[in-house]
mmCIF file as Biopython writes it, N, C-alpha, C and O atoms, coordinates in Angstrom:
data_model
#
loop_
_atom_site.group_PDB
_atom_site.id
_atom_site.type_symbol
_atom_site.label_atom_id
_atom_site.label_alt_id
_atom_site.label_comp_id
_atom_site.label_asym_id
_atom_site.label_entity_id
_atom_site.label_seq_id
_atom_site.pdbx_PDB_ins_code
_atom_site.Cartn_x
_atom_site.Cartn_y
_atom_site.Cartn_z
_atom_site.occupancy
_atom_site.B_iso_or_equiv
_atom_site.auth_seq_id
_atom_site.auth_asym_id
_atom_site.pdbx_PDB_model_num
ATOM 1   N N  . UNK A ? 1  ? 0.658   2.814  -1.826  1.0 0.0 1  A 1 
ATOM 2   C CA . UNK A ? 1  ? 0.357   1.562  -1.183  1.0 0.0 1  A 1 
ATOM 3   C C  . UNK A ? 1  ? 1.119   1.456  0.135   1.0 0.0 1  A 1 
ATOM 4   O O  . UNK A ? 1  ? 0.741   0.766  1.082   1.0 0.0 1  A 1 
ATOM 5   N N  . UNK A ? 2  ? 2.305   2.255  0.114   1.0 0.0 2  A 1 
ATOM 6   C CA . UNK A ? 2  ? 3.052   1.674  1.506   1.0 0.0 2  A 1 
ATOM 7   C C  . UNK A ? 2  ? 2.438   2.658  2.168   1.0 0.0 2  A 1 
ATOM 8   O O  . UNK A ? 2  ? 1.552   2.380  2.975   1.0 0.0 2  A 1 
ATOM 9   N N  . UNK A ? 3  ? 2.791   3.866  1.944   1.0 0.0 3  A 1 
ATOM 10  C CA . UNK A ? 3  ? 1.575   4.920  3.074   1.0 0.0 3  A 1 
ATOM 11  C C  . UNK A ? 3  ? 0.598   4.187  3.517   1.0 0.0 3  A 1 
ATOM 12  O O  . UNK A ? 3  ? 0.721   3.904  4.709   1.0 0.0 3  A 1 
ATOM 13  N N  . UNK A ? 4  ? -0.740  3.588  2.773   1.0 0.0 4  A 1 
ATOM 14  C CA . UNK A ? 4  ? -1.469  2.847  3.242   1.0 0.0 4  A 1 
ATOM 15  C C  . UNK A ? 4  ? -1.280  1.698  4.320   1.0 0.0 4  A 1 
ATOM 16  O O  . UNK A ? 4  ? -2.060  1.392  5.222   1.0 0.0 4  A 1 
ATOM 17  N N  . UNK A ? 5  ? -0.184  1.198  4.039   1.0 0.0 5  A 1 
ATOM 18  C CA . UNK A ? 5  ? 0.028   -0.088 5.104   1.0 0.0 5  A 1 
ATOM 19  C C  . UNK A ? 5  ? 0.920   0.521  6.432   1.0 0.0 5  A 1 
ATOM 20  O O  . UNK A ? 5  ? 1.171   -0.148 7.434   1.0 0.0 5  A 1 
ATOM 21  N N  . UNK A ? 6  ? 1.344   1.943  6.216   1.0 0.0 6  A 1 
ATOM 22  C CA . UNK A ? 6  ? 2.316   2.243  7.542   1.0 0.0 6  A 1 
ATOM 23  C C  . UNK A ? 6  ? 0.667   2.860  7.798   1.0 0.0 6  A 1 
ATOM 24  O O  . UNK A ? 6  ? 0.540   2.665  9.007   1.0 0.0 6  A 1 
ATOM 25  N N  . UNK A ? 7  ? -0.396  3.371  7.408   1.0 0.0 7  A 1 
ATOM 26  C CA . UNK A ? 7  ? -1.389  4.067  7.894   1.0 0.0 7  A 1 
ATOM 27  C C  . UNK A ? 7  ? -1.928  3.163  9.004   1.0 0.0 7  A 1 
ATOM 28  O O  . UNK A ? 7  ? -2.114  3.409  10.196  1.0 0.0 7  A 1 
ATOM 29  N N  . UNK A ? 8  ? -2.112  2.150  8.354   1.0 0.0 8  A 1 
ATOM 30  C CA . UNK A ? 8  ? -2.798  0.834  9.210   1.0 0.0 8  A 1 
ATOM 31  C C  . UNK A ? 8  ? -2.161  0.689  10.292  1.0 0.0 8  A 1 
ATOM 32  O O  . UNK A ? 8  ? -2.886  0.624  11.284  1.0 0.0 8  A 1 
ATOM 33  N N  . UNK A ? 9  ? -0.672  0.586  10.531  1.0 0.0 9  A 1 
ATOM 34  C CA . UNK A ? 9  ? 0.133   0.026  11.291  1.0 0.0 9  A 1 
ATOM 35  C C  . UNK A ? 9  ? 0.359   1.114  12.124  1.0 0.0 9  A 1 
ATOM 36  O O  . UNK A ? 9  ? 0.901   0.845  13.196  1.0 0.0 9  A 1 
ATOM 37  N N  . UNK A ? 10 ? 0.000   2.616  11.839  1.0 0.0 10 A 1 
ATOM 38  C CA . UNK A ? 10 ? 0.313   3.349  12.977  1.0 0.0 10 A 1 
ATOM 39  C C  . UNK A ? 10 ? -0.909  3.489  13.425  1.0 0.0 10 A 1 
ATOM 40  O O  . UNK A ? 10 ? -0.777  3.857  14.592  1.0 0.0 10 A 1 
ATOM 41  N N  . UNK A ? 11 ? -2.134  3.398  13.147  1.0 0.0 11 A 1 
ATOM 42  C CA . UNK A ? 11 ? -3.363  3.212  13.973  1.0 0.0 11 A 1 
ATOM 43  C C  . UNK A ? 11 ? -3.554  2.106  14.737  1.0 0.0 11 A 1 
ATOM 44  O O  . UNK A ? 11 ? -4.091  2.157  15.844  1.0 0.0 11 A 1 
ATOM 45  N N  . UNK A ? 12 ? -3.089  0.940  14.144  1.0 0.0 12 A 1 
ATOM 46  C CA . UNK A ? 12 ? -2.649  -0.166 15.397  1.0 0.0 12 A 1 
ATOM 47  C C  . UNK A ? 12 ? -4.160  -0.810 14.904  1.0 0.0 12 A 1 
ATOM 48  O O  . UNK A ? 12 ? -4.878  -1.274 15.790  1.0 0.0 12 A 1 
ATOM 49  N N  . UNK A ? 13 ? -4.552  -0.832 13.736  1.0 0.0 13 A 1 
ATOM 50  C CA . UNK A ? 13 ? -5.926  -1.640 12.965  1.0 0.0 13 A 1 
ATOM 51  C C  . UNK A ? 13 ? -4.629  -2.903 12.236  1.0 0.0 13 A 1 
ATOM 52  O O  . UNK A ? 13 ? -4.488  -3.866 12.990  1.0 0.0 13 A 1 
ATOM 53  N N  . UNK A ? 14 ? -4.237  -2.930 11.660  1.0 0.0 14 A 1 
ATOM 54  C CA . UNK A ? 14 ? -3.972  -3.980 10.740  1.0 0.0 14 A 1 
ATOM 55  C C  . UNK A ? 14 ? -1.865  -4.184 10.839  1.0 0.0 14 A 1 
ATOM 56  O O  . UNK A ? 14 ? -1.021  -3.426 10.361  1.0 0.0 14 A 1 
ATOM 57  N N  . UNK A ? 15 ? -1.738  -4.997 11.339  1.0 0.0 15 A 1 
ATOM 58  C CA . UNK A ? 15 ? -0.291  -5.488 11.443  1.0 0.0 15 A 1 
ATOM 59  C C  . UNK A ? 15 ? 0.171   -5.711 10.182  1.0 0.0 15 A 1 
ATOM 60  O O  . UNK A ? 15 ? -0.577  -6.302 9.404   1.0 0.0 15 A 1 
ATOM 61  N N  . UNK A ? 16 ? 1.871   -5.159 9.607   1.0 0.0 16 A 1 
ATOM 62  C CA . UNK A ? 16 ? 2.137   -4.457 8.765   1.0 0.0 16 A 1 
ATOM 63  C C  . UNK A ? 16 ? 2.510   -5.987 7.654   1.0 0.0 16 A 1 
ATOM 64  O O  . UNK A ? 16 ? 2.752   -5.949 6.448   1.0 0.0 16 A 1 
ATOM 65  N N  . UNK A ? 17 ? 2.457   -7.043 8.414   1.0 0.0 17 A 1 
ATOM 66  C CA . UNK A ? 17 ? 2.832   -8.095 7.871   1.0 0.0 17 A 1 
ATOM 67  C C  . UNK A ? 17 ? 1.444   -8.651 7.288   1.0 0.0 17 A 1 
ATOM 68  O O  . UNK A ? 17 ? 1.370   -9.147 6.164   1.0 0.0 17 A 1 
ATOM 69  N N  . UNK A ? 18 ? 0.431   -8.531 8.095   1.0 0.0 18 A 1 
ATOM 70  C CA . UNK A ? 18 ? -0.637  -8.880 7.053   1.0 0.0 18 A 1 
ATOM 71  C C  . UNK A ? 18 ? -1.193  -7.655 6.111   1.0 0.0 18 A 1 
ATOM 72  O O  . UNK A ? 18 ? -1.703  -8.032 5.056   1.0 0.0 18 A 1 
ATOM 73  N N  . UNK A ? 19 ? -1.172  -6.684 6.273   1.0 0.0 19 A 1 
ATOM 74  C CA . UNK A ? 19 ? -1.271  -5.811 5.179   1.0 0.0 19 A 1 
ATOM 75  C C  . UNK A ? 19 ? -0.578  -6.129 3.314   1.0 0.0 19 A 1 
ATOM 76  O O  . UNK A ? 19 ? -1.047  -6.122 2.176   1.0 0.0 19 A 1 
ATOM 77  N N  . UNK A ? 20 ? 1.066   -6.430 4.118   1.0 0.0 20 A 1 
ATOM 78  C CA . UNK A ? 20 ? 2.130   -6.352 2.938   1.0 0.0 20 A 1 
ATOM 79  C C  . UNK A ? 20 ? 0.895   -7.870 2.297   1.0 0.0 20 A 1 
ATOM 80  O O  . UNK A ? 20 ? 0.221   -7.674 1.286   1.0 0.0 20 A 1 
ATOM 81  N N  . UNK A ? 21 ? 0.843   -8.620 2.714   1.0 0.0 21 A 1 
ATOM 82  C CA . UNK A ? 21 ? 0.128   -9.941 2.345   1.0 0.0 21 A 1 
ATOM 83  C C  . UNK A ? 21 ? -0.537  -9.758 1.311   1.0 0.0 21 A 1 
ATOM 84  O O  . UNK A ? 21 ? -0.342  -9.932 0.107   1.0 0.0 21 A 1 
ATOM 85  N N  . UNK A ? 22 ? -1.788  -9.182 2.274   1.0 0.0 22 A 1 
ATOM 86  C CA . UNK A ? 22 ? -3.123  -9.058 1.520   1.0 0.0 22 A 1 
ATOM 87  C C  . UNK A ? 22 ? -2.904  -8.112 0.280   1.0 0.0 22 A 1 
ATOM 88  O O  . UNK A ? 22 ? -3.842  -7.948 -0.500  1.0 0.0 22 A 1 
ATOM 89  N N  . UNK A ? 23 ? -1.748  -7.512 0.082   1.0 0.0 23 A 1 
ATOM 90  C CA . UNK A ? 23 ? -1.564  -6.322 -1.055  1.0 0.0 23 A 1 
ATOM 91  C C  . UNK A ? 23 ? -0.152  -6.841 -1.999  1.0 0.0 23 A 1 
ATOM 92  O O  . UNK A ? 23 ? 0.359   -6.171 -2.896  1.0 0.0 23 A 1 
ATOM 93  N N  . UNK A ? 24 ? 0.312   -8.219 -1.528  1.0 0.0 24 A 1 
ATOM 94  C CA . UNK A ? 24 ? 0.719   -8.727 -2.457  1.0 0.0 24 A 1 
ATOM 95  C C  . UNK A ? 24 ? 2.564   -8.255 -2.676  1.0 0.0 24 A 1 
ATOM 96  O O  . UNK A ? 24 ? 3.287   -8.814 -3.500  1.0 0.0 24 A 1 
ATOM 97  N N  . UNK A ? 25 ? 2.974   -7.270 -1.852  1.0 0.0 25 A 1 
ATOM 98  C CA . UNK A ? 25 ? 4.159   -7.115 -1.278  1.0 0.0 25 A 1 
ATOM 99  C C  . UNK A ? 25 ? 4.916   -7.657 -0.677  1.0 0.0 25 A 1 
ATOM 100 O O  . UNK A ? 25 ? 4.273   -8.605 -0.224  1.0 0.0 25 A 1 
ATOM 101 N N  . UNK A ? 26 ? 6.170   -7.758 -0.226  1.0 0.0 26 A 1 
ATOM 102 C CA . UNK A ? 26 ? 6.724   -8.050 0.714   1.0 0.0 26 A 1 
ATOM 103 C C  . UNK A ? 26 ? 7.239   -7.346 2.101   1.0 0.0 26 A 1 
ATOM 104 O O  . UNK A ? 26 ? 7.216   -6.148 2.384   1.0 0.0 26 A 1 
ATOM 105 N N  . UNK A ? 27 ? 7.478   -7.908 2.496   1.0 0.0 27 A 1 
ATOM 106 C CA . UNK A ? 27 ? 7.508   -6.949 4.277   1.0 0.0 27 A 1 
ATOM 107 C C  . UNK A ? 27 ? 8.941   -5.965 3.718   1.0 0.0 27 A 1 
ATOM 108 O O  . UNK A ? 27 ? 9.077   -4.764 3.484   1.0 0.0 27 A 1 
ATOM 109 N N  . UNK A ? 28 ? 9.752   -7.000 3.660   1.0 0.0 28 A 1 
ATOM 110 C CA . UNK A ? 28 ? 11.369  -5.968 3.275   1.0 0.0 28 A 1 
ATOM 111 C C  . UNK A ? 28 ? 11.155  -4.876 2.501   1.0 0.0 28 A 1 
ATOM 112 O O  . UNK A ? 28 ? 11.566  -3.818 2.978   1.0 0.0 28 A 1 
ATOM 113 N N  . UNK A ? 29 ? 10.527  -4.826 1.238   1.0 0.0 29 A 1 
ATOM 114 C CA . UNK A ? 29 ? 9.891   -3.572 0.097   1.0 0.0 29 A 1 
ATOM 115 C C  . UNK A ? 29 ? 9.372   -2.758 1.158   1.0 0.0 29 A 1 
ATOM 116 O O  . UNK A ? 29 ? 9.719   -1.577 1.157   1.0 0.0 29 A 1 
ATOM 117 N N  . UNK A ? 30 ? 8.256   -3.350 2.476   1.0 0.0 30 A 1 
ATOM 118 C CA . UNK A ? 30 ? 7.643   -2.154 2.673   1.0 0.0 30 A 1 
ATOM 119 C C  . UNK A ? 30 ? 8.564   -1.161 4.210   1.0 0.0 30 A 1 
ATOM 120 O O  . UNK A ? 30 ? 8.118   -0.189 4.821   1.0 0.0 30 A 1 
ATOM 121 N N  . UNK A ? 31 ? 9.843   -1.854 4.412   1.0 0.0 31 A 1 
ATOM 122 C CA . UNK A ? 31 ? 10.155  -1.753 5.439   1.0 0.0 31 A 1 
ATOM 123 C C  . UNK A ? 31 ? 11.200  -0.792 5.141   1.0 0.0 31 A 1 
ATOM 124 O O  . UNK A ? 31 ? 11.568  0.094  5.912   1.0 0.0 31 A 1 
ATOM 125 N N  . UNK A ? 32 ? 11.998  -1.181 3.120   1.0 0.0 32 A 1 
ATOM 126 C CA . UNK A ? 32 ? 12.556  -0.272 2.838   1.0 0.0 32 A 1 
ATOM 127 C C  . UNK A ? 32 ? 12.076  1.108  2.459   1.0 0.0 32 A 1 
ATOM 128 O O  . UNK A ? 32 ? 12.642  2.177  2.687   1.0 0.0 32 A 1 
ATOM 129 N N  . UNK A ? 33 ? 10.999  0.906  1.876   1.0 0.0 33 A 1 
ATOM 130 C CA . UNK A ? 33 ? 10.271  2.223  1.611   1.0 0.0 33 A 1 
ATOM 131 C C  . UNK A ? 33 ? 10.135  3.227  3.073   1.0 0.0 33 A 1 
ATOM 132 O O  . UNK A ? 33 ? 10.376  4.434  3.040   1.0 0.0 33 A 1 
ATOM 133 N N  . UNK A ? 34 ? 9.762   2.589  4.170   1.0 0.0 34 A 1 
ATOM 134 C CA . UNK A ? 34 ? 9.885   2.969  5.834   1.0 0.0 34 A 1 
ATOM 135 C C  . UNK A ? 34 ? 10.824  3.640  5.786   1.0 0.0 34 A 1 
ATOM 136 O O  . UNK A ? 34 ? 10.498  4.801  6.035   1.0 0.0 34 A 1 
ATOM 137 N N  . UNK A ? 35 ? 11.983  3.527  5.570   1.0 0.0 35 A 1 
ATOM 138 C CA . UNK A ? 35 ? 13.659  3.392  5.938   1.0 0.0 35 A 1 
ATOM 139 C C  . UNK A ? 35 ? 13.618  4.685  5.335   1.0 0.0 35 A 1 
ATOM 140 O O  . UNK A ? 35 ? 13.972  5.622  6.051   1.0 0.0 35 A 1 
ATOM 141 N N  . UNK A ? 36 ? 13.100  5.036  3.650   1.0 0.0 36 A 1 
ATOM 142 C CA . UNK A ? 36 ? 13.715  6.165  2.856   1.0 0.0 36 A 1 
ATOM 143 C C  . UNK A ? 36 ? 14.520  5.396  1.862   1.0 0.0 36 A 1 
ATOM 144 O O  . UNK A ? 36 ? 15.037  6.160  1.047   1.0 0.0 36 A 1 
ATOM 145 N N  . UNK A ? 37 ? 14.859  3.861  1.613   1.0 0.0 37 A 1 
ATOM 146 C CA . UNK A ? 37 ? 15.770  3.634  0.532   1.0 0.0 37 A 1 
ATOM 147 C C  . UNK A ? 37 ? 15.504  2.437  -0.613  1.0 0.0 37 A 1 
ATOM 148 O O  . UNK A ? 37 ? 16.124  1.429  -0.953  1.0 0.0 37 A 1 
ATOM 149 N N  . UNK A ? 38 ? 14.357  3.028  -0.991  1.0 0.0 38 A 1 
ATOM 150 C CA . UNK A ? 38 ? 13.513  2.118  -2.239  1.0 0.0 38 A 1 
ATOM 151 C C  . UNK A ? 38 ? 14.713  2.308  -3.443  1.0 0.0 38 A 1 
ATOM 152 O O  . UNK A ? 38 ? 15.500  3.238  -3.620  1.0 0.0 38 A 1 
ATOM 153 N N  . UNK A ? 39 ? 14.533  1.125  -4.138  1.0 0.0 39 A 1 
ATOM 154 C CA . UNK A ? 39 ? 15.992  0.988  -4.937  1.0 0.0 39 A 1 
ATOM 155 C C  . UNK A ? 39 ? 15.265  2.313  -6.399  1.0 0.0 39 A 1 
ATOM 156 O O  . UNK A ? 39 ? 14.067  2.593  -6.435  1.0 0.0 39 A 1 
ATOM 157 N N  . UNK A ? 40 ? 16.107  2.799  -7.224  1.0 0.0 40 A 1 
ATOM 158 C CA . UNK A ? 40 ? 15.721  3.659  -7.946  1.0 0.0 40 A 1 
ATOM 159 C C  . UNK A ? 40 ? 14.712  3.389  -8.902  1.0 0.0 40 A 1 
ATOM 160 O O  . UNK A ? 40 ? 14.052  4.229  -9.512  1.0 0.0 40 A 1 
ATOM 161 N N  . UNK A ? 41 ? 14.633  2.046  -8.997  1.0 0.0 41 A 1 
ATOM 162 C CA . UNK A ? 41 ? 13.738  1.680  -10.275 1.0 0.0 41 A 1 
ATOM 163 C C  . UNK A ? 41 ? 12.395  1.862  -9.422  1.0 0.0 41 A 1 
ATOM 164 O O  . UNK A ? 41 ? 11.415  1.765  -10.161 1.0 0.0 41 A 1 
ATOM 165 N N  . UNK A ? 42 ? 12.184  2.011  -8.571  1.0 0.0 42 A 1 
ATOM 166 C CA . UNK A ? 42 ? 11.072  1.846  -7.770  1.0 0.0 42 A 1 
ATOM 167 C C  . UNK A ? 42 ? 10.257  3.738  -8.011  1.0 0.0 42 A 1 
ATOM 168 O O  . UNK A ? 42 ? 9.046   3.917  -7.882  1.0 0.0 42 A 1 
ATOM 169 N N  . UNK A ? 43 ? 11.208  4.839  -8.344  1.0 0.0 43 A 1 
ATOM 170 C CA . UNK A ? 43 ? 10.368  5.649  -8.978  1.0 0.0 43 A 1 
ATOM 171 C C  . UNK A ? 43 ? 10.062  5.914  -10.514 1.0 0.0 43 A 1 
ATOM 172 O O  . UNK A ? 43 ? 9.191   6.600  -11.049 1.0 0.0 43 A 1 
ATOM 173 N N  . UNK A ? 44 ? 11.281  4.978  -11.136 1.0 0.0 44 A 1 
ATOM 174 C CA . UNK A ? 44 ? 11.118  4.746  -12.460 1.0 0.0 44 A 1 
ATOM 175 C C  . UNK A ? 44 ? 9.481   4.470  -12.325 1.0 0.0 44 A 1 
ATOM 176 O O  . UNK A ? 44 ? 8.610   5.316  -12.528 1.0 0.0 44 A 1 
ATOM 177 N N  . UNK A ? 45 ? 9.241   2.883  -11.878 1.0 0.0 45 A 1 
ATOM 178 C CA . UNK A ? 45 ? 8.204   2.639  -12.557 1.0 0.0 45 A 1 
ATOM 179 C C  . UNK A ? 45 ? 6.986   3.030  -11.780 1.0 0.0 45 A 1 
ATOM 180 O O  . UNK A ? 45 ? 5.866   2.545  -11.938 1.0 0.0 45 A 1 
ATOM 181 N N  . UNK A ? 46 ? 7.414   4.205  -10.698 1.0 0.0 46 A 1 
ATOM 182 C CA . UNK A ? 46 ? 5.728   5.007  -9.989  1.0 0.0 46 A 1 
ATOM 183 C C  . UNK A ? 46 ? 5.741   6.261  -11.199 1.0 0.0 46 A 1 
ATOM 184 O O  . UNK A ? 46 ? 4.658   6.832  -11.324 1.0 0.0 46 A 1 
ATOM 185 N N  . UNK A ? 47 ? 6.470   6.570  -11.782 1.0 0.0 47 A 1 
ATOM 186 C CA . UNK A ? 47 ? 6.518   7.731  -12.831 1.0 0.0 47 A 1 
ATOM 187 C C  . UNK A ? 47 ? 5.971   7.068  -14.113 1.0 0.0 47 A 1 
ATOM 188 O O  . UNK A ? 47 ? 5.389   7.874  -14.839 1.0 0.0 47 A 1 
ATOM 189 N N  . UNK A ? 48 ? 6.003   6.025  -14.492 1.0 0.0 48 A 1 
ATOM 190 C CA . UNK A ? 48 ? 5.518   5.022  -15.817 1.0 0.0 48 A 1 
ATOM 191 C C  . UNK A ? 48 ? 3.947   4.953  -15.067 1.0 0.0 48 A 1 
ATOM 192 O O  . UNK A ? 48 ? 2.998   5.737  -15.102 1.0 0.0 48 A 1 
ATOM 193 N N  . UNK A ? 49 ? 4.119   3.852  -14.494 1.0 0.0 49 A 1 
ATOM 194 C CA . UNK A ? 49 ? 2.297   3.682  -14.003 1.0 0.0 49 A 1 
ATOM 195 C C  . UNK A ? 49 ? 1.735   4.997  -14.205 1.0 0.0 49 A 1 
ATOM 196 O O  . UNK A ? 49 ? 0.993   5.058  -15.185 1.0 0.0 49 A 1 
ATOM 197 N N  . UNK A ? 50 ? 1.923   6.359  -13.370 1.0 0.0 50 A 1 
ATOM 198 C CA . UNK A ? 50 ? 1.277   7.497  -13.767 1.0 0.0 50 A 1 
ATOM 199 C C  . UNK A ? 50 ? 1.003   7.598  -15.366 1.0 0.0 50 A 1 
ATOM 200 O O  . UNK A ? 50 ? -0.100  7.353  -15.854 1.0 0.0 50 A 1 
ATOM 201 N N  . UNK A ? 51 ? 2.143   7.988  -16.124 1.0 0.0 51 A 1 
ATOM 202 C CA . UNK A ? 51 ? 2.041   8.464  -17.573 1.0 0.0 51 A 1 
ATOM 203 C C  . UNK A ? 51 ? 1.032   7.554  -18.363 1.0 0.0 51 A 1 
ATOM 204 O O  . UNK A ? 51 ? 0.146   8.025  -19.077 1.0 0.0 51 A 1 
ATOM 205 N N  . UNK A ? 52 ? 1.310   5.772  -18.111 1.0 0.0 52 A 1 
ATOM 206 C CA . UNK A ? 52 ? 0.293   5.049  -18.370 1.0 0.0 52 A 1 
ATOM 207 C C  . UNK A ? 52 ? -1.093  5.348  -18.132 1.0 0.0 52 A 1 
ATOM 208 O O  . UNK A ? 52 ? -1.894  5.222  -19.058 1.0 0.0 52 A 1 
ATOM 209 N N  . UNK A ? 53 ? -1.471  5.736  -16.973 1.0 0.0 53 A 1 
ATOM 210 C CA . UNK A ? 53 ? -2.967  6.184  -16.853 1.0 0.0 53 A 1 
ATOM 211 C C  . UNK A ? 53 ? -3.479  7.105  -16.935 1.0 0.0 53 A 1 
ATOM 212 O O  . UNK A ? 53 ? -4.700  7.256  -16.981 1.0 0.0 53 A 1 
ATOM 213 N N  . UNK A ? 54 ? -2.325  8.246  -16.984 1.0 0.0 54 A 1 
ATOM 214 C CA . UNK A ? 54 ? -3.111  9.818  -18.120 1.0 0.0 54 A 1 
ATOM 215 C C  . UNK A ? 54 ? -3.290  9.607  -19.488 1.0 0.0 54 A 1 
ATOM 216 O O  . UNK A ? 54 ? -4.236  9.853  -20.237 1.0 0.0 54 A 1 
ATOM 217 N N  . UNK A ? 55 ? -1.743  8.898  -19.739 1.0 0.0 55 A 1 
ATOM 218 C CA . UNK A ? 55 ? -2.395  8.063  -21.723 1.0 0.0 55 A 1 
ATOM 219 C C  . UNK A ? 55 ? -4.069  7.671  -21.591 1.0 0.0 55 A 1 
ATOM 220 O O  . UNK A ? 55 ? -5.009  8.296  -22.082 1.0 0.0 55 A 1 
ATOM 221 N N  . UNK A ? 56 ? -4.113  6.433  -20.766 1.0 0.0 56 A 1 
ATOM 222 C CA . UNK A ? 56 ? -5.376  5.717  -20.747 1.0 0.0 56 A 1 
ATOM 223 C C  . UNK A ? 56 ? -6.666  6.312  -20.778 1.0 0.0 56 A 1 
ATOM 224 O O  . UNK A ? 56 ? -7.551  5.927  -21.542 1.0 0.0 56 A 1 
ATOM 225 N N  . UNK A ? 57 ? -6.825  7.478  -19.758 1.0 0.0 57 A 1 
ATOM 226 C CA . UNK A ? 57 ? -7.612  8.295  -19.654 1.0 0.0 57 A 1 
ATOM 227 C C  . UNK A ? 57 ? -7.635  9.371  -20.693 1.0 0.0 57 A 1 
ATOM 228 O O  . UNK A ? 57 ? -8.738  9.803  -21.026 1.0 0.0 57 A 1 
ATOM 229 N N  . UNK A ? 58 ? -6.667  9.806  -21.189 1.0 0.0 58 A 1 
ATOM 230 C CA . UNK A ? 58 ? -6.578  10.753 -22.720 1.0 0.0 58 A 1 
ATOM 231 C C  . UNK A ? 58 ? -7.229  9.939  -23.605 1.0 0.0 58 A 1 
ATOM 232 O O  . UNK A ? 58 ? -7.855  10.572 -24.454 1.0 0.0 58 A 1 
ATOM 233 N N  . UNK A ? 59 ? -7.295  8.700  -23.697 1.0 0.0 59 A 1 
ATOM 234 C CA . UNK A ? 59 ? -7.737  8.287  -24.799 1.0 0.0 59 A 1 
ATOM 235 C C  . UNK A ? 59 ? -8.894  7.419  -24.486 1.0 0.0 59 A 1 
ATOM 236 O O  . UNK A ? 59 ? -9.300  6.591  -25.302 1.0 0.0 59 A 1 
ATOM 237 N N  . UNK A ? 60 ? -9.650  7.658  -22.855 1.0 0.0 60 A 1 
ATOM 238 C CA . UNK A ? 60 ? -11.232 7.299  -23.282 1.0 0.0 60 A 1 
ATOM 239 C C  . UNK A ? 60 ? -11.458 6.157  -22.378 1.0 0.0 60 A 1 
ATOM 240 O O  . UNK A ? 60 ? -12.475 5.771  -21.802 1.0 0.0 60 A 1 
ATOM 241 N N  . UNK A ? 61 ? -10.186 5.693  -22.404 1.0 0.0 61 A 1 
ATOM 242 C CA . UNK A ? 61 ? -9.589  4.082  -21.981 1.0 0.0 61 A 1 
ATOM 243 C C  . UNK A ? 61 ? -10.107 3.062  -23.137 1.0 0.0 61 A 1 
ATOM 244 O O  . UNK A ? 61 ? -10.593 1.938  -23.010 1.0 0.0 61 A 1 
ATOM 245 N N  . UNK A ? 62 ? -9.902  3.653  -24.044 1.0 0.0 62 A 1 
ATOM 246 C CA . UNK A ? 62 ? -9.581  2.705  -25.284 1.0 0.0 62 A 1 
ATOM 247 C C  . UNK A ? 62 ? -7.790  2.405  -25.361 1.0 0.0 62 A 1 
ATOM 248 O O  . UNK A ? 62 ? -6.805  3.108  -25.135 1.0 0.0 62 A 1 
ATOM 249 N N  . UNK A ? 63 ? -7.973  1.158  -25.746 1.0 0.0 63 A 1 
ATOM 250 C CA . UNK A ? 63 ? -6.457  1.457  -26.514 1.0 0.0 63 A 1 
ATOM 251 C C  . UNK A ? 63 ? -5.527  0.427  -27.417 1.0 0.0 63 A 1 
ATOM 252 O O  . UNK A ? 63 ? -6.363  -0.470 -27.310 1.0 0.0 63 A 1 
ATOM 253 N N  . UNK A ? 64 ? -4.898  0.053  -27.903 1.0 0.0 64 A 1 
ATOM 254 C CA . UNK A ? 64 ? -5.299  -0.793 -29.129 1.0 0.0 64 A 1 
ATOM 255 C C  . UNK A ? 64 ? -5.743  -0.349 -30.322 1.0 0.0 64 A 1 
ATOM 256 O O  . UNK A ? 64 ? -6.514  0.610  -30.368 1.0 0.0 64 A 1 
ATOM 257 N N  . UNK A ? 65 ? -5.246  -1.088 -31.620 1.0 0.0 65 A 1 
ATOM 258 C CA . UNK A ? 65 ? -6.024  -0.511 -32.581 1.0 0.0 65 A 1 
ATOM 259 C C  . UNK A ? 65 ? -7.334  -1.285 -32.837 1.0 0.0 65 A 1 
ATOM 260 O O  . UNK A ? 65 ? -7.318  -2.475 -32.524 1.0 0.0 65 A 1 
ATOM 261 N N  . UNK A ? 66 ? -8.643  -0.694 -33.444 1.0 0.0 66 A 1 
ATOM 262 C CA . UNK A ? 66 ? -9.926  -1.079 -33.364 1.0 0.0 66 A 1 
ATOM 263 C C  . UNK A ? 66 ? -10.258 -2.433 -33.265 1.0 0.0 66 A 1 
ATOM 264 O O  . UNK A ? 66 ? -9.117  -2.890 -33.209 1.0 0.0 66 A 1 
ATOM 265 N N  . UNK A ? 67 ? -10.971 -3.370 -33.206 1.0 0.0 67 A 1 
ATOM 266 C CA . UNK A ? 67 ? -11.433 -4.693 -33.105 1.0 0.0 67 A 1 
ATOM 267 C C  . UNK A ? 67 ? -12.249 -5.054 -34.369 1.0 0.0 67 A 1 
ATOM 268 O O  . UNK A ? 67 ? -13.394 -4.612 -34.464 1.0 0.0 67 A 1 
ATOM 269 N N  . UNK A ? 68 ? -11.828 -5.683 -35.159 1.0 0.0 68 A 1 
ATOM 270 C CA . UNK A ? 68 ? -12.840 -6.214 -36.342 1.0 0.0 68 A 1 
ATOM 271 C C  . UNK A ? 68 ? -13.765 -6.820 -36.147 1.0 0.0 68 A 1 
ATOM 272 O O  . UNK A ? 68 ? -14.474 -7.182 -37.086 1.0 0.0 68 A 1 
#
């Protein structure tokens, strides 16, 4: 997502403050990610989201046990 919003902002299409907006961020998150110094939990949970959606996809995108 921040690649995406520095993408915008170095093509000079979309200013980095309405990007962070419309995507529900904040400017500082995307300014630290800029910088190189996203706090650590920040690859914790890009390493979770992944594992979450190979689970999801391993299993069909079912998930839960069945529905009566």
């Amino acid at each position: 997502m921040a690649a995406f919003i520095g993408s915008q902002r170095d093509d000079h299409r979309i200013p980095a403050t309405v990007a962070c907006q419309a995507l529900g961020v904040s400017r500082s998150w995307y300014y630290k990610w800029r910088g190189g110094t996203l706090p650590p939990g920040a690859e914790r949970r890009r390493r979770l989201a992944a594992e979450v959606k190979r689970l999801f996809e391993a299993h069909e995108g079912k998930y839960g046990s069945p529905q009566a």
